[in-house]
N, C-alpha and C positions, 0 to 999 in steps of 0.2 A: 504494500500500500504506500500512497505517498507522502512523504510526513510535514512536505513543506507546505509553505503558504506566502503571500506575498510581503505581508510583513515581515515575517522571518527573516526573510530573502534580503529586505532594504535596512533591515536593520543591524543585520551580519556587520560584524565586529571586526579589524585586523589584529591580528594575534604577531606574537616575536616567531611563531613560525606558523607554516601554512599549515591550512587543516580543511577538512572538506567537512557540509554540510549532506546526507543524505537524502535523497526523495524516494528512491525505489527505483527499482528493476533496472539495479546499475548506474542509475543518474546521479549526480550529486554536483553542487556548488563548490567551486574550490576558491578559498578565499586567502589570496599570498599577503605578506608581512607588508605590501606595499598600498592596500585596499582594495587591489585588481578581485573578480571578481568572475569566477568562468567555469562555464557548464562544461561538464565533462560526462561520457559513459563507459562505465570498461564493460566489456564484455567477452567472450569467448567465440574465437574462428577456427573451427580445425583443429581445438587443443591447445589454440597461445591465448596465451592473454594480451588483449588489446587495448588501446582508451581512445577515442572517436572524441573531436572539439566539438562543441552545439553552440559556439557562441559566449560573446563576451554578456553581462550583466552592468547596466540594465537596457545594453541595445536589444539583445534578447531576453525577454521578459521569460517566467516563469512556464506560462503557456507555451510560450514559442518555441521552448525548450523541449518540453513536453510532446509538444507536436514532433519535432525533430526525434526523439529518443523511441517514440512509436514505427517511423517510419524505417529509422535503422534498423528496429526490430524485423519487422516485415522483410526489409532487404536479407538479413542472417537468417530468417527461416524461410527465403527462395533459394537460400544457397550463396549469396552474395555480401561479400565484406563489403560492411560500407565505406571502412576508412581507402577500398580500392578504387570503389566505384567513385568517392570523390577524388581520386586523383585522376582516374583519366578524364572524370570532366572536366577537371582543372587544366591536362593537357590538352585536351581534341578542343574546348572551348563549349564541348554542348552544356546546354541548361540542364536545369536541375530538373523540369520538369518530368517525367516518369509514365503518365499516362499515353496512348495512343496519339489522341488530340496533340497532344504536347510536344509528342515529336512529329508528328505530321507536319505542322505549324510550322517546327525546325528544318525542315524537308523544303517549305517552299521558302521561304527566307534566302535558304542556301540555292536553290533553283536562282531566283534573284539576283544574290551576289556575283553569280556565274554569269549572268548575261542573258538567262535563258527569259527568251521572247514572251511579252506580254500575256501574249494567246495561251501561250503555254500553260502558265502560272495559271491565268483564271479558267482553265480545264481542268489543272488538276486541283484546286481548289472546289469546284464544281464536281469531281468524281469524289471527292472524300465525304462530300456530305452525303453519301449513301452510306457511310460505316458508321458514321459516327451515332447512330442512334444507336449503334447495335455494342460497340466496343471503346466510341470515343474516349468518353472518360474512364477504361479500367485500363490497369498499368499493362504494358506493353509487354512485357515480361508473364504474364497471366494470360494471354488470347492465345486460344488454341486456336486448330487447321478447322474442327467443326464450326465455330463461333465465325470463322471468317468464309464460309460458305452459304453458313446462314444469312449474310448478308447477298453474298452474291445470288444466290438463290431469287432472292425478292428483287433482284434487277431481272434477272433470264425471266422470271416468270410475268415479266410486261415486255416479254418479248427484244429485252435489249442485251443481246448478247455481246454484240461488241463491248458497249459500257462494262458487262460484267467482266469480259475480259481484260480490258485497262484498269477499272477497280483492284484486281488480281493484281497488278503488273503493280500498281503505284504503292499497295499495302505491302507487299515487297519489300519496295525500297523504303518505306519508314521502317520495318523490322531489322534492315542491314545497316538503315542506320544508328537504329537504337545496339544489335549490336556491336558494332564498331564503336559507340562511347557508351559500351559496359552499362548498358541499361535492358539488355535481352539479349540472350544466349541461343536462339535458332532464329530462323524464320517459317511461321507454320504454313504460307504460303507455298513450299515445296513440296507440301504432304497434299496438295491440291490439283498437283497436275492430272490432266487427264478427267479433273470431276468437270469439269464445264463443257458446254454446247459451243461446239466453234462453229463462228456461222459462216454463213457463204459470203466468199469475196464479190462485196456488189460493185460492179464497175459503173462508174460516173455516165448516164445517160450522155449521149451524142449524137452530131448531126455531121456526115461526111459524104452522100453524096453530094457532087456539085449545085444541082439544081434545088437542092434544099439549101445548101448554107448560101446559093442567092437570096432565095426568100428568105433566111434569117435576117441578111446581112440589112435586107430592104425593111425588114420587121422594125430591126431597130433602130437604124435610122430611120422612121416615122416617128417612133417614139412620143407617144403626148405625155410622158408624166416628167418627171424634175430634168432639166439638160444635164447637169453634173450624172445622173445616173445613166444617160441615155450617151457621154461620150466617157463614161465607164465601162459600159459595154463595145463600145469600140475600140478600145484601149485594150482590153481583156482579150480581144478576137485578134488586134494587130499584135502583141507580144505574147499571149497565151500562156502570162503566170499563172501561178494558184492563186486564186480569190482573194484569200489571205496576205498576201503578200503586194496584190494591186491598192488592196482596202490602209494598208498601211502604208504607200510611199508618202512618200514627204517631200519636198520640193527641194533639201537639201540635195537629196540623192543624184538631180539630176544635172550632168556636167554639158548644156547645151552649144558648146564651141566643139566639145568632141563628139555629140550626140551617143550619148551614154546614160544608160540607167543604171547604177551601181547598188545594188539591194545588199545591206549589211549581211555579216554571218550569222548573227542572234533575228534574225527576221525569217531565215532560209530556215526550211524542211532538214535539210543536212547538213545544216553550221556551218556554209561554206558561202565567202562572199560572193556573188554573182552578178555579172554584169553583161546586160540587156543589149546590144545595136539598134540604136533607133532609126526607123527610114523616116524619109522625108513624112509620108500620111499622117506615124505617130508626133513628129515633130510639129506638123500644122493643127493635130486636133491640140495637142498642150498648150499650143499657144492660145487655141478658142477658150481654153479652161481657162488660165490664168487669171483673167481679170474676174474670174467668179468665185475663185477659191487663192487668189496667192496671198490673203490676206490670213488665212490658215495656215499651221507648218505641213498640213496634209492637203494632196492633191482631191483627193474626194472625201471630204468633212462629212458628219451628219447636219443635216440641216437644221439642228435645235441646237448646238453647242459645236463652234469652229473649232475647237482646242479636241476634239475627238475623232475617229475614224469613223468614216462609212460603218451600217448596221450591216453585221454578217449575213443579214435575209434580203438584202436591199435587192442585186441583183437577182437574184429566185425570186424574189418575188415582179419584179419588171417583166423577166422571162413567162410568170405566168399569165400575166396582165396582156402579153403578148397572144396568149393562147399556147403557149406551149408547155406541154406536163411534165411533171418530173422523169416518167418514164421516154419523153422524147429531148428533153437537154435541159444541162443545169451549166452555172457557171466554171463547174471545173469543168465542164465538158469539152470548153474551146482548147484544152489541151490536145485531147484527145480528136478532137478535129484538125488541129492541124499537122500534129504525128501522123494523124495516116495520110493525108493528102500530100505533106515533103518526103514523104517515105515512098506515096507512089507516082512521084515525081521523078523518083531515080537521079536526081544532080547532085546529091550530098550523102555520104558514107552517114550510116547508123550511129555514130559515134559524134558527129557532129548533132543531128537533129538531136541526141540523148544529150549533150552537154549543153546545150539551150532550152532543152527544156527541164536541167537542174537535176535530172535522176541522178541515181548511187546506183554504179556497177557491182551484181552480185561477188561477180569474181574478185578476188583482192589483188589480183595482178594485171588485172584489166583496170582494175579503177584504181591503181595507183599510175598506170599507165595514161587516160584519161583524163587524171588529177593534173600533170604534165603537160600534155597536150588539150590546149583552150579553144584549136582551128578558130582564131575568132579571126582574118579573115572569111573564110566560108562561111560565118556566122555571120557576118554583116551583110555577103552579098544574100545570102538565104535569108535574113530577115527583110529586107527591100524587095526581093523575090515575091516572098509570100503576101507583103502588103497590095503589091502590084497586083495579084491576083486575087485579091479578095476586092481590088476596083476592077475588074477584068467579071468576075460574077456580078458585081453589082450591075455592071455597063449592058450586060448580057444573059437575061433574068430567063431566060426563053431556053436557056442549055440546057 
């Protein structure tokens, strides 16, 4: 039982030598000949005898102490020295925190620190609130492999397997990171593989033959909803980035004496900088933008707040407004329209149209080979190429 109290505690006396006062289950007050004033615990690891610091008195107060002297507890009957686990915190730098949540939280910070893309962080931020009803706040060190498919369970069972699958992938990495700063000793994630529904790979709807991506091309340029969205979609069609990464340029990016789009590493699919050829078409519509968006750091702002990017459903939803369904084109699709049209064009090696449009070669000796080799010659005339003939279908709707 505990014998102190807080008067006790403030009223503690300096002695010609030091002497500890007791509270229980190992805790005690140590009060030195100089008035210092400090929580201590001894306790037993493996057979030695230890003493664990809780803090000076009276920055940590009686409770505080208490709080602390519990949790030690807890750590020596999962098997865990605390005086260990606070040292690698004190090395690696992680918090103290100990629950799920806790490190998660830890997980995206460090995402952040690293550079990694806006979109990123608020994805996986957005996947973690499926766990945390189920495990957020119990320590990290205590979630088993069943606890963590109960979760994923209640995603597959609304039909989203993919989510359930990245939920997997991202509770991972908080468990590698908790154990890497000595805050949980497996990952129960591995005890998982093989429980989930892997779904089928859906390929991004598209539109390739010629006489259809005329009448796209005519679709949009009519366009009656906002102009910034309607020469977003011509933008998308003449360089045929990922959605993602048109919604985010910024006007820095763009070096218009070399006519170059230069998209940072922390913005790219594969953390690698890349840089765009601009033809003359893409060069004439950024200028039509400018006076409607240069007063933003982004080329296509949302229109309720310039300091933001374009809404990720902006374009999907023009496309539908269009008349066209998910099942006949989305905005990633102008990828894939224009991959198969330069490909069956026959003027430019696979290796060129793949490094313009940003892919990672499977092979690690192809794609360090690749990594090497930029062709950006051939990239510029092939990007002028494709523009010119995407006014070549315009001109000529009837092919």
């Amino acid at each position: 039982m505990s014998k102190l109290n807080q008067m006790i505690v403030k009223n503690a006396k300096p002695r010609e030598r030091a002497y500890k006062m007791a509270d229980g289950a190992g805790m005690y007050l140590l009060v030195k000949p100089n008035g210092g004033r400090y929580w201590r615990l001894d306790y037993r690891y493996r057979d030695k005898h230890k003493t664990l610091a809780l803090g000076v008195y009276p920055e940590v107060s009686l409770a505080e102490a208490r709080i602390k002297r519990e949790h030690a507890r807890r750590q020596i009957r999962d098997g865990t020295d605390p005086s260990h686990a606070r040292k690698v915190e004190r090395l690696t730098g992680a918090k103290p925190g100990r629950t799920f949540q806790d490190v998660a939280e830890e997980l995206i910070e460090k995402m952040a620190s690293e550079g990694r893309a806006q979109v990123t962080i608020d994805k996986t931020k957005w996947v973690f609130k499926f766990a945390y009803p189920f495990f957020g706040d119990q320590l990290v060190n205590e979630i088993t492999a069943q606890e963590v498919l109960a979760a994923l369970r209640v995603v597959e069972a609304k039909g989203n397997f993919e989510t359930a699958r990245r939920l997997r992938s991202k509770c991972g990495q908080v468990f590698r990171l908790a154990i890497a700063t000595g805050r949980a000793e497996r990952d129960p994630t591995q005890d998982l593989r093989g429980a989930l529904t892997t779904p089928k790979r859906k390929h991004y709807a598209t539109i390739v033959r010629p006489k259809e991506i005329s009448a796209l091309l005519l679709a949009i340029d009519g366009y009656t909803g906002h102009t910034t969205t309607r020469l977003a979609l011509q933008l998308i069609a003449l360089t045929f980035v990922r959605p993602g990464e048109l919604r985010h340029a910024e006007w820095r990016e763009f070096d218009f004496d070399a006519k170059i789009w230069e998209i940072p590493a922390e913005k790219m699919k594969m953390r690698r900088l890349h840089r765009i050829p601009l033809a003359t078409q893409a060069l004439d519509l950024i200028e039509t933008l400018r006076p409607l968006t240069e007063t933003s750091p982004y080329l296509f702002p949302t229109i309720s707040n310039y300091h933001r990017p374009m809404s990720e459903n902006t374009l999907t939803s023009a496309l539908r407004r269009m008349g066209y369904t998910g099942e006949q084109m989305t905005a990633h699709g102008f990828r894939a329209m224009a991959a198969t049209r330069l490909n069956e064009m026959n003027n430019w090696s696979p290796d060129v149209i793949e490094r313009q449009l940003a892919h990672q070669e499977a092979n690690p000796v192809r794609r360090a080979y690749t990594h090497a080799a930029e062709y950006w010659d051939d990239r510029v005339e092939m990007m002028q190429v494709w523009a010119d003939y995407l006014d070549e279908l315009r001109n000529h709707s009837s092919q």
